[in-house]
TIDRENRO-621521 format. One record per residue (C-alpha): x negated, y, z; residue in three letters. Coordinates in steps of 0.1 Angstrom, whole numbers, padded with zeros to 4 digits, always signed. Layout:
BEGIN
XYZALA ...
end
This chain:
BEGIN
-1020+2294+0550UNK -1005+2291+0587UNK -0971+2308+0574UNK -0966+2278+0548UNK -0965+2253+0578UNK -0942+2278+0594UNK -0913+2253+0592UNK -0931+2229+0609UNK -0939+2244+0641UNK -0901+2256+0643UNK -0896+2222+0638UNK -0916+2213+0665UNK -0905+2240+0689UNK -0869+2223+0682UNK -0880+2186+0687UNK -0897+2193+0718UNK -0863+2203+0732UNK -0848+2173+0727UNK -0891+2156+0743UNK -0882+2181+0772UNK -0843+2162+0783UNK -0857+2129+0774UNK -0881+2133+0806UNK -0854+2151+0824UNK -0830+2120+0820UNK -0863+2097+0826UNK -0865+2114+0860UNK -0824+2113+0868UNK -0831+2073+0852UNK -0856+2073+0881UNK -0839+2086+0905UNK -0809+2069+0900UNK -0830+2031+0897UNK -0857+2039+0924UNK -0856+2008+0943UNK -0858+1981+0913UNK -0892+2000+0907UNK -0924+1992+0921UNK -0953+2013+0915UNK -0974+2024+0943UNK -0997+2052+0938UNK -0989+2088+0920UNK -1014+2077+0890UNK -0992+2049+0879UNK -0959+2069+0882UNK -0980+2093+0860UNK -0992+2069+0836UNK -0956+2049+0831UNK -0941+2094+0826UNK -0968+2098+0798UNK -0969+2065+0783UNK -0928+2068+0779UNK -0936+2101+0760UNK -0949+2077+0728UNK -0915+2056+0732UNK -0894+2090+0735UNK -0913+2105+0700UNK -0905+2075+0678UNK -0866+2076+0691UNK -0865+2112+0683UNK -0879+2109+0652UNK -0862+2080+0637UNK -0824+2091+0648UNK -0835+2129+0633UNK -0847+2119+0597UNK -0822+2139+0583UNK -0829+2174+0608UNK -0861+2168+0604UNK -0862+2165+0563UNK -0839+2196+0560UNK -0868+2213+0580UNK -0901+2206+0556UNK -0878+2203+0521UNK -0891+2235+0504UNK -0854+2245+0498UNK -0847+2282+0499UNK -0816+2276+0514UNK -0832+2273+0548UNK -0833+2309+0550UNK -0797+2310+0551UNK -0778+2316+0582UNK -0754+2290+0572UNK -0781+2266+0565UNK -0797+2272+0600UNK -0762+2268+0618UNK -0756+2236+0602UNK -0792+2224+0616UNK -0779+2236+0651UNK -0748+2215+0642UNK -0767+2183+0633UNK -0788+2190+0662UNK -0760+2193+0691UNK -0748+2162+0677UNK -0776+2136+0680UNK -0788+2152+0712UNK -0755+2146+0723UNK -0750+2107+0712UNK -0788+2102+0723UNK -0785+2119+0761UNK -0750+2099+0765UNK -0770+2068+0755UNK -0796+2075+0783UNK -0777+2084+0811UNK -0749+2058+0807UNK -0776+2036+0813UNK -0785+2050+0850UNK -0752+2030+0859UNK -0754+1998+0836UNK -0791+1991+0843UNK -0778+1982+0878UNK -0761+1953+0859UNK -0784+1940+0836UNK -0819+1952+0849UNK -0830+1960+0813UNK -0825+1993+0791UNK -0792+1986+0771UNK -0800+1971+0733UNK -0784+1969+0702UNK -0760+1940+0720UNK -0745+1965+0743UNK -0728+1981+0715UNK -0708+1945+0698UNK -0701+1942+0739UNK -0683+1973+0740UNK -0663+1967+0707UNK -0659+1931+0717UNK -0621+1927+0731UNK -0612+1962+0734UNK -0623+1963+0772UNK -0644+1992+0767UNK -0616+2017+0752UNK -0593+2001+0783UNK -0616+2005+0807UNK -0631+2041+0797UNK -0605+2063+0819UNK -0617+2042+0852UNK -0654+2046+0840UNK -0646+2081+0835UNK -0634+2086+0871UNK -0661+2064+0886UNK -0690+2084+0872UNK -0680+2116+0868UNK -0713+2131+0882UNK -0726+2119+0848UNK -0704+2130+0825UNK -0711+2165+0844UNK -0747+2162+0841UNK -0743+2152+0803UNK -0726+2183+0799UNK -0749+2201+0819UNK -0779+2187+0796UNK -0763+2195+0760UNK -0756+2232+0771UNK -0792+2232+0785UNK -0803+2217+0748UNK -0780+2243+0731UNK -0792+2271+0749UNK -0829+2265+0746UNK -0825+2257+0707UNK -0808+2292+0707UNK -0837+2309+0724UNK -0865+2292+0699UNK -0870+2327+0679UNK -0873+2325+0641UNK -0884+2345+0609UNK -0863+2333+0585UNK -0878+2352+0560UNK -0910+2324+0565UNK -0884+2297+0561UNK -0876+2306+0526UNK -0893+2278+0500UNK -0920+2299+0482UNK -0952+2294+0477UNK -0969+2274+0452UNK -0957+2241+0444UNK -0995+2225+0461UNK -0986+2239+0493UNK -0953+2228+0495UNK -0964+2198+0488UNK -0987+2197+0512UNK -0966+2208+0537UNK -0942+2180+0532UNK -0967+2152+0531UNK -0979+2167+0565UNK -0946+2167+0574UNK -0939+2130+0563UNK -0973+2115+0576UNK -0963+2131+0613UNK -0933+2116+0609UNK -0944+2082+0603UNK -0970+2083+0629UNK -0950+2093+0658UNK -0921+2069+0644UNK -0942+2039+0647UNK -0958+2050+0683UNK -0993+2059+0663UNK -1018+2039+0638UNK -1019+2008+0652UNK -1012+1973+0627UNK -0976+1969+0633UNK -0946+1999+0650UNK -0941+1999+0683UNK -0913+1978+0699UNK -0900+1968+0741UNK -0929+1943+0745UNK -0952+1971+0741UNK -0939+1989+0766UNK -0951+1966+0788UNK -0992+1978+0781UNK -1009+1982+0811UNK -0980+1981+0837UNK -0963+1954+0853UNK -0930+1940+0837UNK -0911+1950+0867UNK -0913+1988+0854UNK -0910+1985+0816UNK -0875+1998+0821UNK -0886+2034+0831UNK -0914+2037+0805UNK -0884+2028+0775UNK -0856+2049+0766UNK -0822+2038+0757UNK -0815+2050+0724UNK -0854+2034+0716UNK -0841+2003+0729UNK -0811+2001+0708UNK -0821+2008+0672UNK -0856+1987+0675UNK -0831+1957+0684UNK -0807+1964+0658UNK -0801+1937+0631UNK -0831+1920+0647UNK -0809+1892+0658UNK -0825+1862+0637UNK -0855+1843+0651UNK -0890+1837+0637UNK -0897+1802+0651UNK -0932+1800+0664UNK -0958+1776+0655UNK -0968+1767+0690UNK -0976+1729+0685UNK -0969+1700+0661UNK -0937+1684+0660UNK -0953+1655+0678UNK -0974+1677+0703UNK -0935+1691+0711UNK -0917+1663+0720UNK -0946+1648+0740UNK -0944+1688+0762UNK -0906+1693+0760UNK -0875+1676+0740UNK -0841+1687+0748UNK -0826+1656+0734UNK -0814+1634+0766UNK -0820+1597+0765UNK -0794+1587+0793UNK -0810+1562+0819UNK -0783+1534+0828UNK -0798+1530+0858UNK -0793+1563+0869UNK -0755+1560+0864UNK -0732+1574+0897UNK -0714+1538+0886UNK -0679+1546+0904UNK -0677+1583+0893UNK -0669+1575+0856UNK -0633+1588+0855UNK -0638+1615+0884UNK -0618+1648+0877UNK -0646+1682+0869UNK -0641+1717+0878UNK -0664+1744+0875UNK -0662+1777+0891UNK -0685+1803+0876UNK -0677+1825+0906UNK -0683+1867+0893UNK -0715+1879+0910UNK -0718+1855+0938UNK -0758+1862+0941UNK -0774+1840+0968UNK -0783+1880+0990UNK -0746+1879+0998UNK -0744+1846+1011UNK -0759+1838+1047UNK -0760+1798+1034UNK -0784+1805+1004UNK -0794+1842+1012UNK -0821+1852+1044UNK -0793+1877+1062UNK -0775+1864+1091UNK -0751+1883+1075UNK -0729+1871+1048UNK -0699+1880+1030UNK -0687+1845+1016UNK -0677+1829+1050UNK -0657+1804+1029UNK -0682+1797+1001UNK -0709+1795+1028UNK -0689+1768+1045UNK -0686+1745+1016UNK -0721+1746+1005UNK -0724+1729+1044UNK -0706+1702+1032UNK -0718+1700+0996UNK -0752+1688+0978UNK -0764+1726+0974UNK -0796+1743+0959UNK -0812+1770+0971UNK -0839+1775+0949UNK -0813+1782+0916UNK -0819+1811+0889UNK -0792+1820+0863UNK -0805+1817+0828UNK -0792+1853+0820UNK -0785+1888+0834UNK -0746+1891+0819UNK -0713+1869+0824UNK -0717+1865+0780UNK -0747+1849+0787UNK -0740+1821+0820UNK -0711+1811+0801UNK -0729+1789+0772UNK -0756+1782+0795UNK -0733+1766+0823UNK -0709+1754+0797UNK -0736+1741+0771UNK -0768+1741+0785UNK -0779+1764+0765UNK -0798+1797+0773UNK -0799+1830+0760UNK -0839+1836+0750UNK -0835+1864+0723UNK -0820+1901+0729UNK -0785+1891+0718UNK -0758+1869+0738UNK -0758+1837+0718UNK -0719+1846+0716UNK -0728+1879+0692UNK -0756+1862+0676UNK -0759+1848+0644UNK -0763+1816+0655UNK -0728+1818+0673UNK -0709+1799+0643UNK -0739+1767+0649UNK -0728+1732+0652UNK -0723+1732+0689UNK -0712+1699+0715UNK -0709+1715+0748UNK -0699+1696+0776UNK -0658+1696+0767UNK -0667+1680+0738UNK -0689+1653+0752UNK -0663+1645+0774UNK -0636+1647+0751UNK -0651+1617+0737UNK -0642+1599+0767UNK -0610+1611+0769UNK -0606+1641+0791UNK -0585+1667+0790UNK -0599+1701+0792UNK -0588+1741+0798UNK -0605+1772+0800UNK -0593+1795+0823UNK -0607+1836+0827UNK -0582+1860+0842UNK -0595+1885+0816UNK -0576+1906+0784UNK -0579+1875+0754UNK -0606+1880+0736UNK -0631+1894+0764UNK -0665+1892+0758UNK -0654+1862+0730UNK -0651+1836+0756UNK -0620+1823+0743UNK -0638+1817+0709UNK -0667+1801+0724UNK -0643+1782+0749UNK -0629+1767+0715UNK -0662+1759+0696UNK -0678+1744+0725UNK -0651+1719+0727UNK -0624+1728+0748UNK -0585+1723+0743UNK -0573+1753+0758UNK -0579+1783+0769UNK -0560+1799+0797UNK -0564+1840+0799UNK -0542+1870+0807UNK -0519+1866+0777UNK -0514+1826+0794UNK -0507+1844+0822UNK -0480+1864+0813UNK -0475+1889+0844UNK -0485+1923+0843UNK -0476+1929+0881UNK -0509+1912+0887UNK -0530+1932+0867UNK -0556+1946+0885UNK -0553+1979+0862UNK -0594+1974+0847UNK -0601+1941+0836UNK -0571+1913+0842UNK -0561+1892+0871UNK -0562+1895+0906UNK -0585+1861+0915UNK -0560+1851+0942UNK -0529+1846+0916UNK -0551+1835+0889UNK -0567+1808+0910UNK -0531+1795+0921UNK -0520+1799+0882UNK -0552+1775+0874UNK -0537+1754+0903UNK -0502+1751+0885UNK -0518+1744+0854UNK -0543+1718+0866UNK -0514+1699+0889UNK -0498+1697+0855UNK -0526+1681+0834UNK -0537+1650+0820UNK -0566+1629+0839UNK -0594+1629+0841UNK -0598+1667+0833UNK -0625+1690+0829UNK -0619+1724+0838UNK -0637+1757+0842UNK -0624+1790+0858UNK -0645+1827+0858UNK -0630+1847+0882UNK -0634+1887+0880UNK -0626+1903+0907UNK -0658+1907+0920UNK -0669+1928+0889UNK -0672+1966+0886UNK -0653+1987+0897UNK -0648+1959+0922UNK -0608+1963+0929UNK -0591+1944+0948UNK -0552+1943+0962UNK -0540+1975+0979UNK -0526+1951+1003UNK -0562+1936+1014UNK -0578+1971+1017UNK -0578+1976+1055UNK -0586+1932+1061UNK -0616+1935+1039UNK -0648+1954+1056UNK -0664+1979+1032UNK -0700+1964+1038UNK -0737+1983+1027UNK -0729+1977+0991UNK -0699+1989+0972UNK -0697+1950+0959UNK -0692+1940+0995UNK -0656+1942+0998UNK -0641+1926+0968UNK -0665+1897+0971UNK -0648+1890+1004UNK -0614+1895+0986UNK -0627+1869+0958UNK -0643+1845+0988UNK -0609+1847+1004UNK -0591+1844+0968UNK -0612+1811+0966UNK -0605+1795+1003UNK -0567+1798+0991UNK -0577+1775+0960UNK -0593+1752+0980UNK -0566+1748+1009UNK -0538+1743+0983UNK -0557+1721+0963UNK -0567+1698+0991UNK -0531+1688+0994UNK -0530+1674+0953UNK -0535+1639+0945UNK -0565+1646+0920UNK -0585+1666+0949UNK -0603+1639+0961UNK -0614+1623+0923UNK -0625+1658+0913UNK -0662+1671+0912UNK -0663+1708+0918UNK -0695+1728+0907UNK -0697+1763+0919UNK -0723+1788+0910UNK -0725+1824+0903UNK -0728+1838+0867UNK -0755+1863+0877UNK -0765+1887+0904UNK -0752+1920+0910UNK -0766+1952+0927UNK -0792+1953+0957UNK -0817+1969+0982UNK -0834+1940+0990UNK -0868+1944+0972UNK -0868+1901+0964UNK -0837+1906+0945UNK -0846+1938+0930UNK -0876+1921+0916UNK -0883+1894+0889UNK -0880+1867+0906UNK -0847+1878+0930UNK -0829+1896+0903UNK -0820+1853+0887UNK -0813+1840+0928UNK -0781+1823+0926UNK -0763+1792+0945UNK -0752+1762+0931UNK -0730+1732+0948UNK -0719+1700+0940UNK -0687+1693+0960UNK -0669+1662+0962UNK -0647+1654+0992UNK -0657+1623+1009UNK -0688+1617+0989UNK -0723+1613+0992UNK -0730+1642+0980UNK -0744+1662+1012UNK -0774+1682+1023UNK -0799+1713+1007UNK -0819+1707+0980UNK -0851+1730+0975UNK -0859+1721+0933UNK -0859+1746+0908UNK -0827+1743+0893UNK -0808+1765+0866UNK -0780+1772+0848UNK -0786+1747+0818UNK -0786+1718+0845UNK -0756+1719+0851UNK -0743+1702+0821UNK -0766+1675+0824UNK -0764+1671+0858UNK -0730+1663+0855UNK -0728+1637+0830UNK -0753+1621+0847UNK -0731+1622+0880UNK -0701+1608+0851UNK -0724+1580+0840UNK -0730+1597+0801UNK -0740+1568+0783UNK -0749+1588+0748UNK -0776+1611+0737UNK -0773+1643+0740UNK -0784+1680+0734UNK -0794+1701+0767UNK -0821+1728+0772UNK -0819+1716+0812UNK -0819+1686+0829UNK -0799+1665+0858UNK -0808+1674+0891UNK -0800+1640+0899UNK -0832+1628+0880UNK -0870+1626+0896UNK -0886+1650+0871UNK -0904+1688+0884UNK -0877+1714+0882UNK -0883+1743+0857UNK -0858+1774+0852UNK -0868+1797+0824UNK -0851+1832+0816UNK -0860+1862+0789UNK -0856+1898+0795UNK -0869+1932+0776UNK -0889+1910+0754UNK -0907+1888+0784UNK -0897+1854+0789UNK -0902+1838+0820UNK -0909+1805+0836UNK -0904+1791+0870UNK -0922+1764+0881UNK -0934+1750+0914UNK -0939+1780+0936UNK -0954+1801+0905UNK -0935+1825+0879UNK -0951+1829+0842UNK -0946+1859+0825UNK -0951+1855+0784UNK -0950+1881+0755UNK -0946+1851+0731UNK -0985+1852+0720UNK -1002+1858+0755UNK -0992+1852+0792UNK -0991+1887+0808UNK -0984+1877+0846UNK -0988+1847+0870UNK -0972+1853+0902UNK -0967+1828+0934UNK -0930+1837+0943UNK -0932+1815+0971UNK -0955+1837+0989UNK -0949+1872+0971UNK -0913+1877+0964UNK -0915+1912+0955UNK -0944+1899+0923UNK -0969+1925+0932UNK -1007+1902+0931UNK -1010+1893+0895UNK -1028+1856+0902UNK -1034+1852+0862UNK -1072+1855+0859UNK -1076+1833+0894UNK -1050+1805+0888UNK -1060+1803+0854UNK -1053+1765+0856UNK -1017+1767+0868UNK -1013+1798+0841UNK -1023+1776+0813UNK -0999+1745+0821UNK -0968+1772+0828UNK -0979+1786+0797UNK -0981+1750+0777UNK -0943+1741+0789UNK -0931+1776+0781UNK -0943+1776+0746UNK -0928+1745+0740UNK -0892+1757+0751UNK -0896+1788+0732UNK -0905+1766+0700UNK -0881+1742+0705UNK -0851+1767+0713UNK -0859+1790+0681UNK -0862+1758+0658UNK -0833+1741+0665UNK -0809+1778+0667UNK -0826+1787+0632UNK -0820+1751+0615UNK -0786+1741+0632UNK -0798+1716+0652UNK -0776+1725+0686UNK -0763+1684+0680UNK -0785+1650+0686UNK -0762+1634+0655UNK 
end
């Protein structure tokens, strides 16, 4: 009887291959990532190893159906040399695709935080950047395209070495046996697909049992990550509260207050700098170093109304834009730019103040198209949008993803001397993006720093102090708001910004020469206050649609972000960390930046109002994205 489940323990022997680099990359992941991870003793490093063995069996056997079906088919074919060379074939293949997936996110994870998901792949495609940008990726990491080809020759070789009778591969037998053997094989299959016999597969969120969020990461594997968010882009809107137990928790619709009107600032001029991976660590204004490498932007937050208790909505530029721009967060796995909700009914803050008759212009020094800003720039209601076709000069190309930020900020300038008032503009610069390049000429002036970021964000701070002095000397400087922020953080070794809490730590500024607008403001503020914030600086007189609200107002500060299936809430000095049915971690960020005493079961109180006001922004964010309802008319 053993011989008729011959097939499957080859089978096996091959799988287990494939089980054997997925821990191998799991250690390089490790290696590569230590210092975002935070377990302490040599039982939990254990436990998050074993526990990603269950997540590494239901990748391997969902991207294998086919190897695996041409294994436990009672053909008599699979005796064949040729057959068995076309199973080596199949099998080079997807260990191939699935190691590339795994280690290329050793590098990118340093970006986003979180295992890459089915997004990454409509980034890549998005705008062509990828293709463009693959020879400098190429020559950046090299030690992992080495160690990728170090790993399939590993998998080749110890496929090669599994020994096999292929005369007990041949399909005889009676037909009951083969049966039997392929319903075994089919029922494994199934099991280890879905992670075992629990009610429902496996996905992220449970990758989150019985560890902290903070390590999720290193217990998923990419190519798991990708195909259990694939096509999973629509929402299921919870069923939290009533529709009159909602709005009495949380409305997004704004009711403007007259009497909080900013009564002479009705016609002022607005520009917004979304400033490329400014994270508060690099500045000594907003960061806890003495040391800082914005000396410019650190001197304008001294004469601006700044907060330094902000958190960016999102862990990638696709996502700050429409939450800056619109006030509108990303709380689902896919950029609201990819999603499906992307062609919604949408009045972002161009178009509320196109309504009062500014002008407006988008500006990114980036190839047209890039990440689809110049498609959300035009559905969110702006007139133009300015990139590196606009541009129209090669010379400053920076050679990986478009304009130097020095030229491109004095081409904004140009433009914005030229325009229409009152204006509202925004600009995203780049420069300060991976790989970080900056002018030959300003290689030697800039000092290299502790981080490879260091130097081009002193390139883009300096690129930025040029704007600034030159636009001083304009006419419209003076009736212009600026608001400055960062679009997200970028790389650390500071544990704070490693963590949960840190890794969303940005600055945001209100500047207006000669104003009142002066001194630090401590409240929880976010990306999706901006919008609101403004027109109520403007004097907005019409209701509106914002997931945020106007730091100018009296209410509690909130910021709420999502990540590898946990959303999160700030609030006060706590964080809340929700799975969408339960709350999974309370932690006082105040006190423990690095989120390491879970105060859940103690504060239960505190967990339970966090908890309340989460639910109600999760149920109001899903409704109105699945029913259209991003307008108040």
């Amino acid at each position: 009887m053993i011989q008729h489940f011959y097939p499957i323990l080859i089978l096996l022997k091959r799988l287990g291959v494939i089980l054997f680099l997925f821990t191998v990359c799991r250690i390089l992941f490790l290696l590569f990532t230590f210092d975002y991870f935070n377990a302490e003793t040599a039982g939990e490093w254990i436990f998050i190893f074993v526990h990603g063995i269950r997540f590494d069996i239901s990748a391997i056997l969902y991207l294998n159906l086919p190897f695996i079906f041409l294994h436990i088919l009672p053909l008599r074919a699979r005796s064949g040399t040729g057959y068995q060379k076309a199973l080596f074939m199949l099998f080079s293949i997807m260990n191939t695709i699935m190691l590339f997936a795994n280690l290329a996110d050793m590098t990118y994870f340093d970006f986003t935080f979180k295992r890459s998901t089915s997004d990454s792949l409509i980034m890549f495609a998005l705008g062509g950047d990828f293709i463009q940008l693959l020879p400098t990726l190429m020559g950046n990491f090299w030690y992992l395209i080495f160690i990728w080809i170090l790993l399939i020759v590993l998998g080749n070789q110890m496929y090669k070495r599994i020994k096999v009778d292929l005369n007990l591969l041949a399909g005889k037998g009676a037909l009951l046996m083969n049966s039997l053997v392929l319903l075994t094989g089919i029922v494994l299959i199934v099991i280890g697909g879905r992670g075992g016999l629990q009610y429902k597969p496996i996905g992220i969120i449970d990758a989150g049992n019985n560890i902290s969020s903070q390590n999720m990461a290193l217990v998923l594997n990419t190519p798991f990550s990708i195909i259990t968010t694939y096509g999973k882009e629509e929402l299921n809107p919870p069923n939290y509260f009533s529709d009159q137990e909602l709005n009495s928790i949380y409305s997004p619709v704004v009711i403007p207050n007259s009497e909080d009107v900013f009564s002479d600032s009705s016609h002022t001029n607005v520009v917004i700098i979304v400033l490329e991976s400014f994270s508060s660590e690099y500045s000594a204004f907003f960061g806890d170093s003495e040391k800082g490498y914005l000396p410019f932007f650190d001197s304008l937050a001294a004469l601006s109304l700044s907060f330094d208790n902000c958190f960016a909505n999102g862990k990638k530029s696709i996502e700050a834009i429409p939450a800056i721009l619109a006030s509108l967060p990303t709380l689902m796995n896919n950029p609201y730019i990819t999603s499906v909700y992307a062609g919604n009914r949408l009045e972002g803050l161009a178009a509320l103040l196109s309504k009062r008759g500014y002008s407006s212009a988008f500006y990114h020094g980036g190839s047209n198209g890039t990440m689809g800003y110049d498609a959300f720039a035009s559905v969110s209601g702006f007139e133009k949008y300015m990139g590196r076709t606009e541009y129209d000069n090669e010379e400053d190309y920076d050679g990986e993803w478009g304009i130097y930020d020095e030229e491109f900020f004095q081409f904004f300038l140009e433009n914005t001397n030229k325009q229409k008032e009152p204006f509202f503009n925004c600009i995203a610069t780049l420069s300060s993006h991976h790989p970080y390049s900056i002018p030959d000429r300003y290689l030697d002036r800039f000092e290299e720093g502790t981080l490879e970021i260091h130097q081009s964000l002193q390139y883009a701070d300096f690129a930025l102090r040029r704007f600034f002095e030159d636009a001083s000397k304009t006419d419209w400087y003076h009736r212009t708001l600026f608001v400055l922020t960062a679009d997200h953080t970028e790389s650390s070794k500071d544990p704070y910004y490693l963590g949960r809490a840190g890794m969303y730590d940005i600055p945001l500024l209100f500047f207006q020469p000669n104003s009142a607008l002066k001194g630090v403001n401590s409240r929880i503020t976010q990306h999706i206050d901006i919008m609101p914030s403004i027109l109520d600086y403007l004097g907005y007189e019409e209701e509106y649609l914002s997931f945020g609200q106007s730091v100018f107002n009296d209410k509690e500060g909130f910021a709420v972000n999502f990540l590898g299936e946990i959303y999160q809430l700030y609030m006060g000095d706590y964080i809340l960390q929700f799975d969408r049915e339960k709350s999974v971690a309370l932690f006082n960020y105040k006190m423990d930046g690095a989120l390491k005493e879970n105060m859940l079961e103690e504060e239960g109180a505190k967990a339970l109002e966090l908890e309340t006001k989460l639910k109600a922004i999760i149920q109001s964010y899903n409704e109105r994205l699945t029913a259209n309802q991003l307008t108040v008319h």
